[in-house]
C-alpha positions in Angstrom: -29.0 -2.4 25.2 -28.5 -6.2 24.6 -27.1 -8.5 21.7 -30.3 -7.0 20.0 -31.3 -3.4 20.3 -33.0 -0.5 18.9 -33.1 3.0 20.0 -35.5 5.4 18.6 -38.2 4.4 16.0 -37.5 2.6 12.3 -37.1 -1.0 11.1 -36.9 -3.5 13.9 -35.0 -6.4 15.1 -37.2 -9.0 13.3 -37.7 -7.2 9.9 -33.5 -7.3 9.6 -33.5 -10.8 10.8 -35.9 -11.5 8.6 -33.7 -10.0 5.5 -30.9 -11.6 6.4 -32.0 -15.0 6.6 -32.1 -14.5 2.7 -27.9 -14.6 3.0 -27.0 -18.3 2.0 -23.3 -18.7 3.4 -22.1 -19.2 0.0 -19.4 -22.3 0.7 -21.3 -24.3 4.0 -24.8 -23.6 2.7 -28.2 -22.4 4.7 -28.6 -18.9 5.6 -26.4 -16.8 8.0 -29.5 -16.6 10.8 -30.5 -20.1 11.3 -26.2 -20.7 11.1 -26.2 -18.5 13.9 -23.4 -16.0 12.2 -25.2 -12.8 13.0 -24.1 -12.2 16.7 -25.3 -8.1 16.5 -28.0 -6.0 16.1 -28.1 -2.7 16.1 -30.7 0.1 15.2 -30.3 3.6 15.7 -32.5 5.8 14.0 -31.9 4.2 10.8 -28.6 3.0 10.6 -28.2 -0.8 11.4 -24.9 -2.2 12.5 -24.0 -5.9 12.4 -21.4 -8.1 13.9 -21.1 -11.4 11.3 -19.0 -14.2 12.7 -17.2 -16.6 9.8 -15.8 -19.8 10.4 -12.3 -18.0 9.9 -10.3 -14.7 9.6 -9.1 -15.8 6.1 -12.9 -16.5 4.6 -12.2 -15.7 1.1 -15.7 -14.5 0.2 -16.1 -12.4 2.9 -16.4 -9.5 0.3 -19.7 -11.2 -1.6 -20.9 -12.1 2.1 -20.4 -8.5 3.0 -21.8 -6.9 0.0 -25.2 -9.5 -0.4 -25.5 -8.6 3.5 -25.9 -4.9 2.7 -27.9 -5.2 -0.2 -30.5 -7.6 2.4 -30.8 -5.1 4.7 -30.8 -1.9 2.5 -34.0 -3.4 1.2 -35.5 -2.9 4.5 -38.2 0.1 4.5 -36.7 2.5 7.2 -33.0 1.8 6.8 -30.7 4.5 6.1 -27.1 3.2 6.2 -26.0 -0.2 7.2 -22.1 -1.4 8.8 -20.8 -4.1 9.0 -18.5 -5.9 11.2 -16.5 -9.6 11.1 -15.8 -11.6 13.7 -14.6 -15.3 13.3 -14.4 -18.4 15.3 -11.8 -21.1 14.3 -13.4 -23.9 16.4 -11.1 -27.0 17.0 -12.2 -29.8 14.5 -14.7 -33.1 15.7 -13.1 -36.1 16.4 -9.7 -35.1 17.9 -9.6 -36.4 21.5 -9.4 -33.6 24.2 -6.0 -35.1 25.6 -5.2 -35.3 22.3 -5.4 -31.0 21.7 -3.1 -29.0 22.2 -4.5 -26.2 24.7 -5.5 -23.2 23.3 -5.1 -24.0 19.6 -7.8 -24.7 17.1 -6.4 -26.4 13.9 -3.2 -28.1 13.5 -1.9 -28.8 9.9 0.7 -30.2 8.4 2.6 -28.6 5.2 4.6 -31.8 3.7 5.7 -32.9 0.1 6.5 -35.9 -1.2 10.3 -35.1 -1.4 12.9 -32.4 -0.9 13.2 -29.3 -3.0 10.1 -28.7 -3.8 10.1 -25.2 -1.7 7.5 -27.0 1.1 8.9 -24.7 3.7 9.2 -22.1 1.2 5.1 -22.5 1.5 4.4 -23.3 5.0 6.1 -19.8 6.0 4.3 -17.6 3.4 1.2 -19.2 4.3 1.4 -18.5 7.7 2.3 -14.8 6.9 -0.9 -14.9 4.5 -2.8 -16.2 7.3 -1.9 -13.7 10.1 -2.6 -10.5 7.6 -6.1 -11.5 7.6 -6.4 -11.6 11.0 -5.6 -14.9 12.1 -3.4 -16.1 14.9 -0.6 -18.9 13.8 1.9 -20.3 14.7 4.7 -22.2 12.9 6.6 -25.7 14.3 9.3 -26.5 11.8 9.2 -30.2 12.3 12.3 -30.9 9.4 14.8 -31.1 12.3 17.1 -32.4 10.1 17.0 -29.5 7.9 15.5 -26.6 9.7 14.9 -23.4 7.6 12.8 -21.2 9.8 15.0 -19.7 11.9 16.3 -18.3 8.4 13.5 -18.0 6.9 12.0 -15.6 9.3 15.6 -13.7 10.5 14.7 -14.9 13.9 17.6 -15.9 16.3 18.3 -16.8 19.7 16.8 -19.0 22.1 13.2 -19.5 23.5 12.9 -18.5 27.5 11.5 -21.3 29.7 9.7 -21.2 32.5 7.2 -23.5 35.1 3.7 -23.1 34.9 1.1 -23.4 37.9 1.5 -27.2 37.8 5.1 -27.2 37.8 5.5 -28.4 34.0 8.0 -26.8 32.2 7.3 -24.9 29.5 8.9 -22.7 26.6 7.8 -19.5 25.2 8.2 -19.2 21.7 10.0 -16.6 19.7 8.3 -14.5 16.8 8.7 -13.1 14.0 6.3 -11.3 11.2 3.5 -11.7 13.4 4.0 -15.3 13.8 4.7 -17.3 17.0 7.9 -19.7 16.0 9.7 -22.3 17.6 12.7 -24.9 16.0 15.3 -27.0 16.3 17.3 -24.1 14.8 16.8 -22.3 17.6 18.6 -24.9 20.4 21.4 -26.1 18.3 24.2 -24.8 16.8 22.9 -23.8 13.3 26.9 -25.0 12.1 26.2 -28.4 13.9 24.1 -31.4 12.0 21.8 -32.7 14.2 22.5 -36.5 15.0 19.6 -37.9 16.2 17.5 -41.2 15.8 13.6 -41.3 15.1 12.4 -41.6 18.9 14.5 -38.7 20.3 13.0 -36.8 17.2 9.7 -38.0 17.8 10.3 -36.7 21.7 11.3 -33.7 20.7 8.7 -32.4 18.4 6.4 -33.8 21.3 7.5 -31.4 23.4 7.5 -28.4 20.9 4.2 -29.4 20.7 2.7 -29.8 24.3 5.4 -27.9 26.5 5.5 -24.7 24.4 3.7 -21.8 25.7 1.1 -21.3 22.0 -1.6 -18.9 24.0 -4.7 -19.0 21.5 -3.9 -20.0 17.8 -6.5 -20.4 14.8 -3.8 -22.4 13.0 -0.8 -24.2 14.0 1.2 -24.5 10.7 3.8 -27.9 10.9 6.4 -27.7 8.4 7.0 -31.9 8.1 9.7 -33.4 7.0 10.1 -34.6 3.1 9.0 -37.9 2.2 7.1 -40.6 3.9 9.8 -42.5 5.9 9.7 -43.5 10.0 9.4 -39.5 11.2 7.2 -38.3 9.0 4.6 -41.0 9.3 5.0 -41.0 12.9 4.1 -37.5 13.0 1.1 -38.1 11.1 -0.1 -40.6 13.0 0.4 -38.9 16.4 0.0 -35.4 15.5 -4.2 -34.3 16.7 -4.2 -33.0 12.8 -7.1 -31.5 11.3 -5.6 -32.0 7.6 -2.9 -31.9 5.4 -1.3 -29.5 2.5 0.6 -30.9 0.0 3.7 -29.2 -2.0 4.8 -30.3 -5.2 6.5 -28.9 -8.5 5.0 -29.7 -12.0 7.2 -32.2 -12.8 6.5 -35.9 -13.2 9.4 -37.3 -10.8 7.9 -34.7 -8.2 4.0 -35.7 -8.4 5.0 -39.2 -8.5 6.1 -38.9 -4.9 3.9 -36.3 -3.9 1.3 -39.7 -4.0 2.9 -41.6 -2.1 3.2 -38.4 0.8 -0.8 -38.4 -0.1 -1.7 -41.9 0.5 0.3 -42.1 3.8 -1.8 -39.4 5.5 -5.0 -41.1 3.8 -4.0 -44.6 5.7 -3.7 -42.3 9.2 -6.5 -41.0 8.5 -5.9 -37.2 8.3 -7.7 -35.5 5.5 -5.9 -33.5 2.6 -7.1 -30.3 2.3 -5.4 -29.6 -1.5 -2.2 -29.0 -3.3 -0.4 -26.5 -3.9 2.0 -26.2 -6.8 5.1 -24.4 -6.2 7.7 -23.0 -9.3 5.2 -23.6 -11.9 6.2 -21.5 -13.9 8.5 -18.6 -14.9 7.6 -15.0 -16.4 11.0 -14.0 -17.8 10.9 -9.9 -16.6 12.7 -8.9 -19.7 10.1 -10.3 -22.2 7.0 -11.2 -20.6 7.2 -14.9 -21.9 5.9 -17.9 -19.9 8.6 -20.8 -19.2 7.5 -23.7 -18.1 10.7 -25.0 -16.8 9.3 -27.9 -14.9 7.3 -28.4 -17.1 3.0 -28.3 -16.3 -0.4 -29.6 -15.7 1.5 -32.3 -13.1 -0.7 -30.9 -10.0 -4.0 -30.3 -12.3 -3.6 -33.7 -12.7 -3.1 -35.0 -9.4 -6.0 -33.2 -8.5 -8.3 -34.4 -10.8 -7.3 -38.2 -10.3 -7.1 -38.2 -6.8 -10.0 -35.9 -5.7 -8.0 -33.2 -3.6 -8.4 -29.3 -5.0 -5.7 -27.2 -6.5 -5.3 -24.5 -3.9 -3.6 -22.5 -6.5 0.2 -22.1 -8.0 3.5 -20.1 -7.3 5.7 -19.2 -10.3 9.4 -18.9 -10.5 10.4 -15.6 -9.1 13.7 -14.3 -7.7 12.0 -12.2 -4.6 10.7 -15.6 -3.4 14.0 -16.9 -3.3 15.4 -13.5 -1.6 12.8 -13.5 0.9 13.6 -17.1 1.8 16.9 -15.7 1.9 16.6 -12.9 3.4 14.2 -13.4 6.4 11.7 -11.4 5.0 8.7 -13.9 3.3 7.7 -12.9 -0.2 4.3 -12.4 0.8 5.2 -9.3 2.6 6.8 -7.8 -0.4 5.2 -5.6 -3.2 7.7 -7.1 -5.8 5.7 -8.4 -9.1 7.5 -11.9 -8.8 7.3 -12.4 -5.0 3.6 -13.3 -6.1 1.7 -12.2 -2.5 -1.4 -12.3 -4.4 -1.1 -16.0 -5.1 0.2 -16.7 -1.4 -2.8 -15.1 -0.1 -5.1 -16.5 -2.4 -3.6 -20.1 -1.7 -4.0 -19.2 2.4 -7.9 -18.1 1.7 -8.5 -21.0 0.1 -7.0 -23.3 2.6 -8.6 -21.6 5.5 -12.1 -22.8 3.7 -11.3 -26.0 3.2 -11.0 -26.2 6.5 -14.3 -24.7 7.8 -16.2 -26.9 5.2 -14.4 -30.0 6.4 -14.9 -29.3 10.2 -18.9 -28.1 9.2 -19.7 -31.0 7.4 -18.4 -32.9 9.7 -20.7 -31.2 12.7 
């Protein structure tokens, strides 16, 4: 039995390829056959099963996908029961140079903000979380070596075992922690010690985390940049093979004001922006139910209307973010009311579309 088969008698091949070129792919457009997502078919006395590959573990209408599959081929005369299955291929983006990639890994992005204390790494690590609980592989480079949070932020310690591959490179193997492959500043130095160290050893450094360490196969490389828009940062965006960028800000004005600046320096390199996010938007008090908007609101709305780049989605206030953070335990994993997980993974779904409609329309 091949990619196509059919035992016993019933509908056939055609008639369910035929039903299921009536599936539009509801964020790239045209229908799932002639887009070459249906990789399986299987008939067995009635019951069809299908293998569906998406553009990413994370597709955030793979439900309506799912359930306007099974209604298609339901409709076929013969068919019994229908299952479904979901594959996905992350394919590294057009226009990054092959000596350019980094081997195995299929999208690298960079998680900055405009300025500090805006709770960026706060949302590069629950993203990454988000992203592996759908299936994805990631990885997380915590670029702020001036600042590193990661080792902290994930209750990882110790340091990352090197070794020589076939050609005699060295290479590193990095540590992990909630399913996520991690590697850090904060995990060679003294985390007592400030790190002392002018732009081009920085710039050597994160070279080498990102060439000479060991990734295996990644969906997403997740870069946790440092704040603002001075020498490192925009070195890294203009070196990095980046398929995009996330932006962090809060709601209020001093915040968003920067948050441009951040924006327009990855526009002049080039790399797209795949949205915002806006972190501590607001705060439920748990006592009362009352909204707070202590930062006050609409600053990211805003941004995102002027400037043309969605509104992934917001994170409130909440006091299991913070102990999370804390705690080495991201909030995404908890089932606390005010760790939000819902709006982490809804944030992570979104961003994981963006990107497959930016690397399809650029096909």
């Amino acid at each position: 039995m091949g990619l196509f088969s059919r035992g016993g008698g019933g509908p056939t091949e055609q008639q369910i390829l035929t039903a299921l070129s009536q599936v539009q792919e509801p964020e790239l457009g045209g229908d799932i056959v002639s887009r070459k997502m249906v990789k399986r078919v299987a008939i067995e006395n009635g019951v069809v099963a299908l293998t569906i590959e998406l553009t990413t573990p994370a597709c955030p209408l793979k439900d309506q996908i799912q359930a306007e599959v099974e209604a298609a081929v339901r409709a076929v005369p013969g068919v019994s029961d229908v299952g479904v299955e979901f594959t996905a291929n992350t394919r590294r983006p057009l226009g990054i140079p092959e000596q350019a990639a980094i081997p195995g890994v299929s999208n690298v992005v960079a998680v900055a903000a405009g300025k500090g204390g805006v709770g960026k790494s706060t949302v590069a690590a629950n993203l990454a979380v988000a992203l592996a609980q759908e299936g994805a592989q990631v990885g997380l480079l915590d670029a702020d070596v001036f600042g590193p949070s990661m080792p902290l932020m994930f209750g990882v310690r110790g340091q990352p075992e090197a070794y020589q591959d076939e050609q005699g490179n060295p290479k590193m193997i990095p540590l992990q922690g909630h399913g996520i492959k991690l590697i850090s500043v904060g995990f060679l130095v003294d985390e007592s010690q400030p790190v002392i160290w002018r732009g081009p050893m920085v710039s050597q450094l994160l070279r080498q985390f990102l060439y000479q360490v060991d990734w295996g196969q990644l969906d997403y490389l997740i870069i946790d940049m440092p704040p603002g828009t001075g020498d490192i940062a925009l070195t890294l965006a203009q070196s990095l093979p980046l398929t995009g960028s996330l932006i962090v800000t809060t709601p209020q004005q001093v915040a968003t004001i920067d948050v441009v600046k951040a924006m327009e320096m990855f526009k002049k390199v080039n790399v797209p922006l795949l949205g915002i996010v806006e972190n501590m938007a607001y705060f439920i008090a748990p006592d009362t139910g009352n909204r707070y908007d202590i930062f006050g609101s609409g600053g990211a709305a805003t941004l995102s209307a002027k400037l043309g780049v969605p509104l992934l989605g917001q994170i409130p206030l909440g006091m299991a973010v913070r102990v999370g953070g804390d705690s080495g335990t991201p909030a995404v994993i908890s089932d606390a009311p005010d760790a939000y997980a819902d709006n982490f993974r809804q944030i992570a779904r979104q961003f994981a579309a963006r990107i497959s409609v930016l690397k399809y329309a650029a096909a």
